[in-house]
VEXDREN-2710 file (C-alpha; in Angstrom, 1 decimal):
% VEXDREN-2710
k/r/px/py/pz
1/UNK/2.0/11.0/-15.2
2/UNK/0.3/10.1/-11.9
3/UNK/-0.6/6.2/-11.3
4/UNK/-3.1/4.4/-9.0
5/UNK/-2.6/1.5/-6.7
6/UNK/-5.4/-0.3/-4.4
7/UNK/-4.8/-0.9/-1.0
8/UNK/-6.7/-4.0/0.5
9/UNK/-4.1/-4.1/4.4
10/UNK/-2.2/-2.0/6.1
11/UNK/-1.8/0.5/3.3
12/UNK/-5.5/1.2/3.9
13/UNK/-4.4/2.8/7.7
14/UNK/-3.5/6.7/7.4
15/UNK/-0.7/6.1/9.6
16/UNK/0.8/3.3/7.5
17/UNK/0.0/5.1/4.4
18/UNK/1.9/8.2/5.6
19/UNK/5.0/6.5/7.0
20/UNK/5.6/4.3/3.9
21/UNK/4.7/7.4/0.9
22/UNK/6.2/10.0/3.4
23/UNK/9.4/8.0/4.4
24/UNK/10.9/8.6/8.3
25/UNK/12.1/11.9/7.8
26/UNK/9.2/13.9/6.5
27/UNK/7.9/16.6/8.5
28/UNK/4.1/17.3/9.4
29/UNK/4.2/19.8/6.8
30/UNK/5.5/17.7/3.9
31/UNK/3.5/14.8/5.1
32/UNK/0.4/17.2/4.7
33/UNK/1.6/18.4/1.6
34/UNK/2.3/15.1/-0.1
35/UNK/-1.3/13.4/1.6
36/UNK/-3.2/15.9/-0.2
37/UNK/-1.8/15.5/-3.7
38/UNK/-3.6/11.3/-3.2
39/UNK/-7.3/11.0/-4.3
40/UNK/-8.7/8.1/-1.9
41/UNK/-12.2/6.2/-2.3
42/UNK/-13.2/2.7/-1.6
43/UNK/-13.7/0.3/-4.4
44/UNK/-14.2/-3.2/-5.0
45/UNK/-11.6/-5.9/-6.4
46/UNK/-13.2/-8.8/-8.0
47/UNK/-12.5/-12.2/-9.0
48/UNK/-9.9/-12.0/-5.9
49/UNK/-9.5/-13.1/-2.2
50/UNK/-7.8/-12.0/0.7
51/UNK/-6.8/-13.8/3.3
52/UNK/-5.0/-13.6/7.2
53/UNK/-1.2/-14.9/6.6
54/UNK/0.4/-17.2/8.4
55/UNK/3.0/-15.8/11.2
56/UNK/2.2/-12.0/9.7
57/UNK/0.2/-8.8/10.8
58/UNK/-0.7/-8.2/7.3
59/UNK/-2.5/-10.1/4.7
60/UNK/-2.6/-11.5/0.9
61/UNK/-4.6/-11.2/-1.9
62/UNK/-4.6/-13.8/-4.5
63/UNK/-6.6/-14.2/-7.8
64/UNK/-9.3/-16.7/-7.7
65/UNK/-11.2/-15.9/-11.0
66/UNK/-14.2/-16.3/-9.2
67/UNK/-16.3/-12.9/-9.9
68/UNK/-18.3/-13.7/-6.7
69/UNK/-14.9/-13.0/-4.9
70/UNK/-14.0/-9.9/-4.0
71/UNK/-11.9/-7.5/-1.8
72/UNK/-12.7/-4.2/-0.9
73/UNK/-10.1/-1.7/-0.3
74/UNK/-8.9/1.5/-0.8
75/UNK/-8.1/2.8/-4.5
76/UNK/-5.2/5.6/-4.1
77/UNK/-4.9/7.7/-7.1
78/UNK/-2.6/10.4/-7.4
79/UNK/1.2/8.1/-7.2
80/UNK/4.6/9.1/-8.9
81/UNK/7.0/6.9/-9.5
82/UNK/8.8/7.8/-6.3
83/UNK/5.6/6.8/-4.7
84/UNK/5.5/3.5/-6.7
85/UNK/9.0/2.9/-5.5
86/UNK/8.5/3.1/-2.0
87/UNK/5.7/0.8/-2.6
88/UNK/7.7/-1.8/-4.4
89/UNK/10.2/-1.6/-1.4
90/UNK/7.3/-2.0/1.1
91/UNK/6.0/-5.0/-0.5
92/UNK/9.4/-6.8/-1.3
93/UNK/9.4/-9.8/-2.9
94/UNK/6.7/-11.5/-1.3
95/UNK/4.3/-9.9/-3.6
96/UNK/4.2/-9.0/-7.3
97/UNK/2.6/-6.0/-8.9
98/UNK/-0.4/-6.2/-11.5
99/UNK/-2.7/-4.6/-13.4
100/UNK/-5.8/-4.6/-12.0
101/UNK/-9.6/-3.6/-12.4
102/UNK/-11.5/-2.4/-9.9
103/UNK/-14.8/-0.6/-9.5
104/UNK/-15.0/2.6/-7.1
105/UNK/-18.0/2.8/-4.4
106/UNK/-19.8/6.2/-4.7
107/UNK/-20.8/7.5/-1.2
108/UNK/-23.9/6.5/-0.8
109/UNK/-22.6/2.9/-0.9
110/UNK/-23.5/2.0/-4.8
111/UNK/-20.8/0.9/-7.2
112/UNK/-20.3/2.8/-9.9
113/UNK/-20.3/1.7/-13.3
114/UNK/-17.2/2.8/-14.8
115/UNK/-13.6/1.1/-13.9
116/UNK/-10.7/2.0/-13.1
117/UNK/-7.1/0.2/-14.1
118/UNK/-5.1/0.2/-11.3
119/UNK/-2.3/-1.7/-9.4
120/UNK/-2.2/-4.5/-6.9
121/UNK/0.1/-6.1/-4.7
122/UNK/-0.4/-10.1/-4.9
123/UNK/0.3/-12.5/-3.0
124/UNK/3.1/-15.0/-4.3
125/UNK/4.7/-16.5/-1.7
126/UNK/2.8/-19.8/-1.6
127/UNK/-0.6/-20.9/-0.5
128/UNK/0.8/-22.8/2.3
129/UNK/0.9/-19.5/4.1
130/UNK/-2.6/-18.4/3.7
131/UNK/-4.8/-18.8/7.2
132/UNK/-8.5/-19.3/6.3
133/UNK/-10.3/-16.7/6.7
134/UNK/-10.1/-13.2/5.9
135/UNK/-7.6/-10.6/7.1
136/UNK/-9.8/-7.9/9.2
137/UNK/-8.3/-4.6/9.2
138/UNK/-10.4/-3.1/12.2
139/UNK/-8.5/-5.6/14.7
140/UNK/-5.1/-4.4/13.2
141/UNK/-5.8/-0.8/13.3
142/UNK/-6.7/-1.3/17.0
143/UNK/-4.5/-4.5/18.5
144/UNK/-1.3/-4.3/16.0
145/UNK/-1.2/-1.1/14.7
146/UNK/0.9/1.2/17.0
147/UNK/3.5/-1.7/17.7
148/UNK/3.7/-2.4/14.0
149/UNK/4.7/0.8/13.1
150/UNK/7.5/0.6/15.4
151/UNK/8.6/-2.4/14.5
152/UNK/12.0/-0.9/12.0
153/UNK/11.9/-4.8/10.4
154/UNK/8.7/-4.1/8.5
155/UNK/9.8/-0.6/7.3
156/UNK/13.6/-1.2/6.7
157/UNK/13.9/-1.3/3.0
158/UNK/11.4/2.0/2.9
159/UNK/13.7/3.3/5.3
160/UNK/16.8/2.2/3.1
161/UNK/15.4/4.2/0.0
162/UNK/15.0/7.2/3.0
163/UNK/18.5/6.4/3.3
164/UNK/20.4/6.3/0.0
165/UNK/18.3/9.3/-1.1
166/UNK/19.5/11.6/1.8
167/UNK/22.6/10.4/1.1
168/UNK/22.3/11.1/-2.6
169/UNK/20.9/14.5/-1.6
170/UNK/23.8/15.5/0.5
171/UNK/26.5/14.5/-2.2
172/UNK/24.5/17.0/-4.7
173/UNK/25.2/19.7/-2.1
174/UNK/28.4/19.0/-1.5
175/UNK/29.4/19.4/-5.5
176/UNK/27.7/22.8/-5.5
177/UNK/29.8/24.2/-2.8
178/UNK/32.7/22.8/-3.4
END
C-alpha cells in the first residue's frame, strides 16, 4: 500500500527530494526510476503555519487551528514504507508525524473540492525557535540550497539507513555464496 506525505521546505526541492528518497548511492537510473513511481501536485494545508526557524535553513509547521492559516506545499503521493523511513530519519526528532488534511490545487490554480489524508512533519521542538515570519523556499533553493546538500550533518542519519542497508545487503550475499 502506497502512502502520501506533504512537503511544505526543503522536501519541496527536486534535489532534496531525490537525495533523501534516493539515498547517496543511487544511480541516475534508479533515481529516475524511483522519481517516477511519486505523483506530485500542490495543495493547501489549513488551520497551520509555517514559519523560518531559528539558527536553521529549513522551517516548521505548527498547528494553529485557525482555518485562515495555511501552508501550501507539495502533496507526494506514491511512498512505501522504505520511503516513509527515510523520511522519519530525515526529520529526526525534531518533528512528529500526523495525519493530515489537505486540499490539492488543480492547474489552473482552483482548489479542488475533494481531500486528501496525508502526512505531515510538525514542528515540536518549542516555539521559542520559531522566527516570525514565514520560511520562503525561493531564497533557499537559490542562496542555501547547493551548500546544504553538501552539508553530510543534515543527511547523516539518511545516510546511516544508506549504510546499515548496504551492509545488510552484502551479508545476504555473502550467505548465498558461502
Amino acid at each position: 500500500m502506497s502512502e502520501a506525505a506533504f512537503f511544505y521546505g526543503t522536501l519541496m526541492s527536486p534535489e532534496v527530494r531525490s537525495r533523501v528518497l534516493c539515498g547517496l548511492y543511487a544511480t541516475q537510473d534508479s533515481k529516475k526510476t524511483k522519481l517516477a513511481t511519486l505523483r506530485l501536485r500542490t495543495a493547501i494545508l489549513k488551520g497551520h503555519k509555517r514559519y523560518a526557524l531559528k539558527e536553521r535553513a529549513y522551517p516548521g509547521v505548527i498547528y494553529t487551528g485557525n482555518e485562515e492559516d495555511q501552508v501550501i506545499g507539495v502533496l507526494c503521493e506514491g511512498l512505501y514504507s522504505e520511503d516513509v523511513k527515510r523520511l522519519d530519519a530525515f526529520e529526526g526528532d525534531e518533528y512528529k508525524r500526523c495525519t493530515v488534511e489537505v486540499t490539492p490545487v488543480k492547474s489552473d490554480g482552483q482548489t479542488t473540492e475533494a481531500v486528501v489524508n496525508t502526512q505531515v512533519y510538525i514542528w515540536i521542538e518549542g516555539n521559542d525557535q520559531l522566527k516570525s515570519y514565514d520560511w520562503e523556499f525561493d531564497g533557499f533553493v537559490k542562496d542555501r540550497q547547493e551548500e546544504w546538500l553538501q552539508d553530510r550533518d543534515e543527511l547523516k542519519d539518511v545516510d546511516a539507513l544508506d549504510h546499515m542497508l548496504a551492509t545488510q545487503q552484502q551479508q545476504q550475499a555473502e550467505k548465498v555464496t558461502s
